[in-house]
Legacy VTK file of the C-alpha trace (Angstrom):
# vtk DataFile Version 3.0
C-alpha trace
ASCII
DATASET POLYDATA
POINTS 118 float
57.659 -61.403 83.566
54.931 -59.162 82.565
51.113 -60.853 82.415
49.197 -61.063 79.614
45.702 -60.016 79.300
44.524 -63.896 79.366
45.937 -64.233 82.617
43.990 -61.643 83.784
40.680 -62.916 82.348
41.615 -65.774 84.226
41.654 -64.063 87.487
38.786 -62.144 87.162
36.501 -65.317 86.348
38.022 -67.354 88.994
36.971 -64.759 91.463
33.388 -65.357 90.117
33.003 -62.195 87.770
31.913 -61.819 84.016
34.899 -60.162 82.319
33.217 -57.206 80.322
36.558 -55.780 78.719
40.337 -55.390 78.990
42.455 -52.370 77.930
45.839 -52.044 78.495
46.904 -48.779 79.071
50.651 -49.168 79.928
53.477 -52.397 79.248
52.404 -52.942 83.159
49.073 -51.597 83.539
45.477 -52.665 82.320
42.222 -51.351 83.398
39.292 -54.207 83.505
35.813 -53.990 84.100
33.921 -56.489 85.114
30.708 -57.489 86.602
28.739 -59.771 89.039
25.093 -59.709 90.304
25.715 -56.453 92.703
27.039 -54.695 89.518
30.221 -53.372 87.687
33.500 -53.274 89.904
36.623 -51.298 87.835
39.899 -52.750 88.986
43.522 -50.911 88.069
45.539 -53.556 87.864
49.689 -52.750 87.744
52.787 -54.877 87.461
55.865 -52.756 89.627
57.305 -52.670 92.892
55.750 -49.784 94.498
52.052 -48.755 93.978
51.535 -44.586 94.969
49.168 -42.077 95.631
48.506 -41.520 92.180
47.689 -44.680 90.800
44.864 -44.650 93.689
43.798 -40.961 92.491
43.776 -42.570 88.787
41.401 -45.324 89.761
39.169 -42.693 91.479
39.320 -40.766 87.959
38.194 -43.452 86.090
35.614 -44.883 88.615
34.056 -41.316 87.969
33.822 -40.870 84.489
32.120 -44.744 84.339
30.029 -44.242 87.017
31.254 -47.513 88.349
30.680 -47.765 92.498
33.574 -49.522 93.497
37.114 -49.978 92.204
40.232 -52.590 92.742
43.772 -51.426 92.502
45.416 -54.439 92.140
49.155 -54.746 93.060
50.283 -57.751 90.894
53.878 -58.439 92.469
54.144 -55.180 94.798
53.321 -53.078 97.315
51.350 -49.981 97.981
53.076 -47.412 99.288
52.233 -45.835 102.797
50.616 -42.322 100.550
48.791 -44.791 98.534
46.865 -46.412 101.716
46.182 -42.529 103.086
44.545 -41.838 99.929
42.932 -44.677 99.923
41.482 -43.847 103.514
40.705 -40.546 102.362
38.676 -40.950 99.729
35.069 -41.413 100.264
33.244 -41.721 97.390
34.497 -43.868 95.088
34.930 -46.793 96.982
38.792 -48.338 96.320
40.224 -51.095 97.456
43.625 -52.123 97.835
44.390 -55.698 97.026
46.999 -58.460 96.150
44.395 -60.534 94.572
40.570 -60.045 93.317
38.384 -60.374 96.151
35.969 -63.031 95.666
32.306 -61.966 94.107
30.994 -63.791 97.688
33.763 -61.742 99.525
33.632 -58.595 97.660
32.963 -55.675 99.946
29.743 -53.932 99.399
29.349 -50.767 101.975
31.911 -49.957 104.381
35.355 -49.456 103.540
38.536 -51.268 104.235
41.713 -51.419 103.581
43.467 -54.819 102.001
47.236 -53.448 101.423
49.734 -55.762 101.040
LINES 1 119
118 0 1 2 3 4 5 6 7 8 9 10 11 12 13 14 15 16 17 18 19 20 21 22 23 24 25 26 27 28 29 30 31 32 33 34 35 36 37 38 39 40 41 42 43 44 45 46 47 48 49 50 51 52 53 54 55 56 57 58 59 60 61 62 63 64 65 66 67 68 69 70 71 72 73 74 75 76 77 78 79 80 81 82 83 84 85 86 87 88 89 90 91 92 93 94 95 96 97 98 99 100 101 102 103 104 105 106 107 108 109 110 111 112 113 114 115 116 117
């Protein structure tokens, strides 16, 4: 069962954030940006099993060309793969996160990484 964009509005209010805009790019994949009072967050959210190294590397494309600090790839039903979480690690600037569900606005990480795989 695939989620519809409404669904995802819904998750991205209840975790305390104005929803700016929703574009789905794929059947399983929508890119939403949002905002709260520290600013704009990008999150990658996907619908399949395993989540790689290049979805990550995606986010981090997109996070650049918005200007956008901090980015959410959101697994919705899977897992990230173990290249997905080195990426992840690697990557400096932008900050990603890795996470089964939006982080709360009052919980959303600000400065120094982590890592919230699955």
């Amino acid at each position: 069962m695939t989620p519809a964009s409404p669904n995802l509005s819904n998750l991205v209010r209840e975790a305390g954030y104005k929803l700016i805009r929703i574009d789905q790019l794929r059947a399983n994949r929508w890119l939403i940006m949002a905002e709260s009072v520290e600013g704009k967050v990008l999150i990658l959210a996907q619908q399949r099993p395993l989540i790689g190294a290049a979805d990550v590397q995606d986010l981090a494309e997109q996070l650049r060309l918005t200007r956008v600090p901090i980015g959410y790839l959101l697994a919705l039903g899977g897992r990230f793969s173990p290249e997905a979480q080195r990426t992840t690690a690697e990557l400096r600037q932008p900050r990603i996160v890795l996470c089964g569900k939006i982080p709360p606005v009052d919980d959303a990480p600000r400065s120094a990484p982590s890592l919230e795989a699955i």
